[in-house]
C-alpha positions as CSV (number, residue, x, y, z in Angstrom):
1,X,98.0,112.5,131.1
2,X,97.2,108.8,130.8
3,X,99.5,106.3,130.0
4,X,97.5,105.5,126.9
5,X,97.8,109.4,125.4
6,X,101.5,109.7,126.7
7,X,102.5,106.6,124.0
8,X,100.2,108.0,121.4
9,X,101.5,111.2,121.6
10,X,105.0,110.1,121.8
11,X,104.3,108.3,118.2
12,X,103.2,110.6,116.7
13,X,105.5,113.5,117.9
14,X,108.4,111.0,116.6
15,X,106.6,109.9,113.2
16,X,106.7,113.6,112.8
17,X,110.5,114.3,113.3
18,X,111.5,111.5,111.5
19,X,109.6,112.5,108.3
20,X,110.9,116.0,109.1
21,X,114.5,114.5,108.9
22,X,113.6,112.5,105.9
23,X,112.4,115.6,103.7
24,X,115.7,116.9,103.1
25,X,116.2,113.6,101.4
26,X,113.3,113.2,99.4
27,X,112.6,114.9,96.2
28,X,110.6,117.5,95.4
29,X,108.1,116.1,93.9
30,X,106.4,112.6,95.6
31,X,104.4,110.8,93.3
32,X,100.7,109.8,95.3
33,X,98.7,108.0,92.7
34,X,99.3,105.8,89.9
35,X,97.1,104.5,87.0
36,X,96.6,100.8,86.0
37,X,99.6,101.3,84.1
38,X,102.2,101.9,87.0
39,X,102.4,106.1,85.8
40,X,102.6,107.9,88.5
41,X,99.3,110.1,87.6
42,X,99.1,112.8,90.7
43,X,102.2,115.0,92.6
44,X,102.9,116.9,95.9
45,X,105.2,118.4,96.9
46,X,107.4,116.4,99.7
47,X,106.1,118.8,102.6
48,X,102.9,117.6,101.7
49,X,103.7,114.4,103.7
50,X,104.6,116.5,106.8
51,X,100.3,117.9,106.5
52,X,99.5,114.6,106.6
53,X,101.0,113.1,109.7
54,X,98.7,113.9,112.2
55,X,96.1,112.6,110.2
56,X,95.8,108.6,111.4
57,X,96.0,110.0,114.8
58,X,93.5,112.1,114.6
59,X,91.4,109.3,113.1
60,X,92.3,107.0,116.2
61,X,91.5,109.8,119.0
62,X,88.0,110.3,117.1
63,X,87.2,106.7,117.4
64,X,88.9,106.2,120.9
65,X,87.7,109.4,122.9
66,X,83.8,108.7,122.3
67,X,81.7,111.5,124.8
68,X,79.2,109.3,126.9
């Protein structure tokens, strides 16, 4: 493993159990969007936040791992 994947995956491996730590914290419902008003207009549920994680760093190894 490169030194470039050991650091990303490091990242995102702790990004993941610190927002595993924080959902005992949070409450049960997260509010996502909000309207011109400042209402929060869309839900989830905090585990939602955990789905998303990987996400950005699945993004960045699209981008950054081209095939030639």
């Amino acid at each position: 493993m490169s030194k470039k994947n050991l650091i990303t995956s490091v990242l995102l491996i702790g990004t993941f159990i610190v927002l595993l730590a924080a959902t005992f914290f949070l409450p049960e419902k997260i509010p996502f969007h909000f309207d011109a008003n400042g209402e929060a207009g869309w839900y989830a549920s905090k585990y939602f936040i955990l789905l998303l994680t990987p996400v950005p760093y699945l993004i960045y190894h699209q981008f950054t791992h081209k095939k030639k």
